[in-house]
C-alpha positions in Angstrom: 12.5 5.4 16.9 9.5 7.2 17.0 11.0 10.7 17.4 12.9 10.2 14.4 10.0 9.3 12.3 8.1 12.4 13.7 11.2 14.2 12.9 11.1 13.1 9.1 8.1 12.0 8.8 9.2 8.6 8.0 5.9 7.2 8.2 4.2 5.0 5.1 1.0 6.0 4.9 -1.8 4.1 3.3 -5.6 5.1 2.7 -8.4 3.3 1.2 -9.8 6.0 -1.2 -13.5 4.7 -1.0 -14.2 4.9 2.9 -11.3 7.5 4.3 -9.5 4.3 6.5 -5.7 5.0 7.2 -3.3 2.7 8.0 -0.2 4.8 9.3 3.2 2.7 9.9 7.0 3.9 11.0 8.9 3.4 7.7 11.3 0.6 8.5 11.9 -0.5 4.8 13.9 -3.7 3.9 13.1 -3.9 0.3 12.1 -1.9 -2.4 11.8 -2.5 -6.0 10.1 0.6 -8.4 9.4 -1.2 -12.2 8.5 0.8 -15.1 7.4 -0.7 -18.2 7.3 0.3 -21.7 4.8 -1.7 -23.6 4.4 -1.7 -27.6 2.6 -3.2 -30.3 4.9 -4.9 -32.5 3.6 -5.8 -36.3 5.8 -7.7 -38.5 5.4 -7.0 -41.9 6.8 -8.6 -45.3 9.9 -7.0 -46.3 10.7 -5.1 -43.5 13.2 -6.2 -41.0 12.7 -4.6 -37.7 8.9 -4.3 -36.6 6.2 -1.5 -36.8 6.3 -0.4 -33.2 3.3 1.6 -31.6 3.8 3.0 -28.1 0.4 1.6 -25.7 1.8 3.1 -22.5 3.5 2.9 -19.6 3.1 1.0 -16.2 4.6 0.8 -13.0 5.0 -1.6 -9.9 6.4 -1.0 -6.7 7.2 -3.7 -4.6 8.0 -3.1 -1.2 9.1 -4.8 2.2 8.7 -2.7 5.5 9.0 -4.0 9.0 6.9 -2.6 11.9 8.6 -2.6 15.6 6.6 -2.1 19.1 9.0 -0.5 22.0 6.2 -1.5 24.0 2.7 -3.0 24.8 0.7 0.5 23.3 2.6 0.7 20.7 2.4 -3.2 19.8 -1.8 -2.4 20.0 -1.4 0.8 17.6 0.5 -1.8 15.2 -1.7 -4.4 15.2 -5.0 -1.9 15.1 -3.5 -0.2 11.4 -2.4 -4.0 10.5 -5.9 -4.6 10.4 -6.8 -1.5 9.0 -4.5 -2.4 5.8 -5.7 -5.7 5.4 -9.2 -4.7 5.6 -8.4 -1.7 3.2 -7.7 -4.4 0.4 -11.2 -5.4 0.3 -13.9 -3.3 -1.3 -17.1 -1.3 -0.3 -20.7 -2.9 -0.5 -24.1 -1.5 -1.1 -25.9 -1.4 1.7 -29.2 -3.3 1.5 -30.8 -2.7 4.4 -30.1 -1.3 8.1 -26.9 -2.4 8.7 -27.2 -5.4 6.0 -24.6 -5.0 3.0 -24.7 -7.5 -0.4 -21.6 -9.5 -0.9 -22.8 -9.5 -4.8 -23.3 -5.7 -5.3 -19.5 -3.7 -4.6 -20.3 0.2 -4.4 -16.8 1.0 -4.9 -13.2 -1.1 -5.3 -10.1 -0.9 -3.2 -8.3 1.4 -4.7 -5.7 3.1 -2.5 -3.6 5.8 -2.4 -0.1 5.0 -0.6 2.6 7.6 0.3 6.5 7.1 2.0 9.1 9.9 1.8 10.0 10.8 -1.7 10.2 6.9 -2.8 6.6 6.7 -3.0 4.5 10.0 -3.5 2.1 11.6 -6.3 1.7 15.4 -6.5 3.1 17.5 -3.9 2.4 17.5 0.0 3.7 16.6 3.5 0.5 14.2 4.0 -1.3 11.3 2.0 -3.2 13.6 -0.3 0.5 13.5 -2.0 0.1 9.5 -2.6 0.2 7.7 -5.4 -3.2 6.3 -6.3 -3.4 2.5 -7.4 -4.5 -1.1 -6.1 -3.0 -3.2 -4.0 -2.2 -6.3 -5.8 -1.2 -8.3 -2.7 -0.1 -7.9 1.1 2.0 -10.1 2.7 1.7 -10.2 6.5 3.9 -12.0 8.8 4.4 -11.7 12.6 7.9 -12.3 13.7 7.2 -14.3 16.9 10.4 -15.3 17.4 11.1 -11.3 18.7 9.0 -12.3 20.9 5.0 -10.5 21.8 3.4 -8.6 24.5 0.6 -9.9 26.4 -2.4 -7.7 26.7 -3.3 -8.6 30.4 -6.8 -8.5 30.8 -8.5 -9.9 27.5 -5.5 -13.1 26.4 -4.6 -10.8 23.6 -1.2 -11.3 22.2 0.9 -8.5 20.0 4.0 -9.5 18.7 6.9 -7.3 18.9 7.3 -7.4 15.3 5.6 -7.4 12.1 6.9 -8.1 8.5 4.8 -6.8 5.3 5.4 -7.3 1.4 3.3 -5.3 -0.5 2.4 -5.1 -4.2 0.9 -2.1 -5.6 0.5 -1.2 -9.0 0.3 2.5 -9.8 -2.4 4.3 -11.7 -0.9 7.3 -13.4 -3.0 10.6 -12.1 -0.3 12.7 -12.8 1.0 14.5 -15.7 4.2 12.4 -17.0 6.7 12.6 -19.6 7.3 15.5 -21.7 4.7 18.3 -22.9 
């Protein structure tokens, strides 16, 4: 329900750092998964039973399932217009050549993204994306549901489905301050 979402600003919000593009969904999650990872260098040494540990830092992972529902033919068209946004948002930007003409071989700046959703997935404070996390988008997973059924677009043979599913995996680049001082 869209008034609902308004209402608490359930919205998962993601922008592609390098051009601006943002790809704004109705937070219907079905799956969430936030991994944190210790890694260490462990050096066994002769006469010592337990290992020389040294701390190399911590990661994190959030994998994450949302569904994206159209009440009606516009907002089917909305959906499909930020589904393409996202998917174009995990490719990067190229140096432009020439007028208009870009080199595939020469990336002015990678995909990195900054993605926010509630207090599940935000960086610093703030009410819009500027309070994202910042990482990459290891992988998104888009699947229309056709079985809900689509809209027809009458006019141009377009087809929107009713329903959209998305996995995403996004690894996290720490920007903020974490742990203890």
């Amino acid at each position: 329900n869209t008034a609902y979402a308004n209402e608490y600003d359930y919205y998962i919000y993601f922008q592609h750092i390098a051009s601006g593009t943002v790809a704004t969904f109705k937070a219907f999650i079905t799956d969430f998964d936030d991994q944190y990872t210790s890694d260490w260098n462990d050096v066994k040494v002769y006469g010592r039973m337990d290992p020389i540990s040294t701390f190399q830092g911590t990661s994190r992972v959030i994998n994450f399932s949302f569904d994206v529902i159209a009440e009606d033919v516009e907002e089917a068209l909305i959906n499909f217009e930020n589904s393409r946004r996202l998917i174009q948002c995990l490719y990067p930007v190229y140096e432009e050549i020439g007028a208009g003409n870009f080199s595939a071989t020469s990336i002015q700046a990678p995909p990195l993204m900054k993605i926010r959703f509630a207090n599940l997935i935000q960086g610093g404070l703030g009410s819009t994306i500027d309070g994202g996390l910042v990482g990459k988008l290891d992988g998104v997973s888009y699947k229309p549901e056709f079985e809900a059924g689509v809209f027809e677009k009458t006019g141009d043979g377009q087809i929107l489905p009713k329903l959209n599913r998305f996995s995403c995996n996004f690894t996290v680049f720490h920007t903020d301050k974490l742990g203890f001082s």
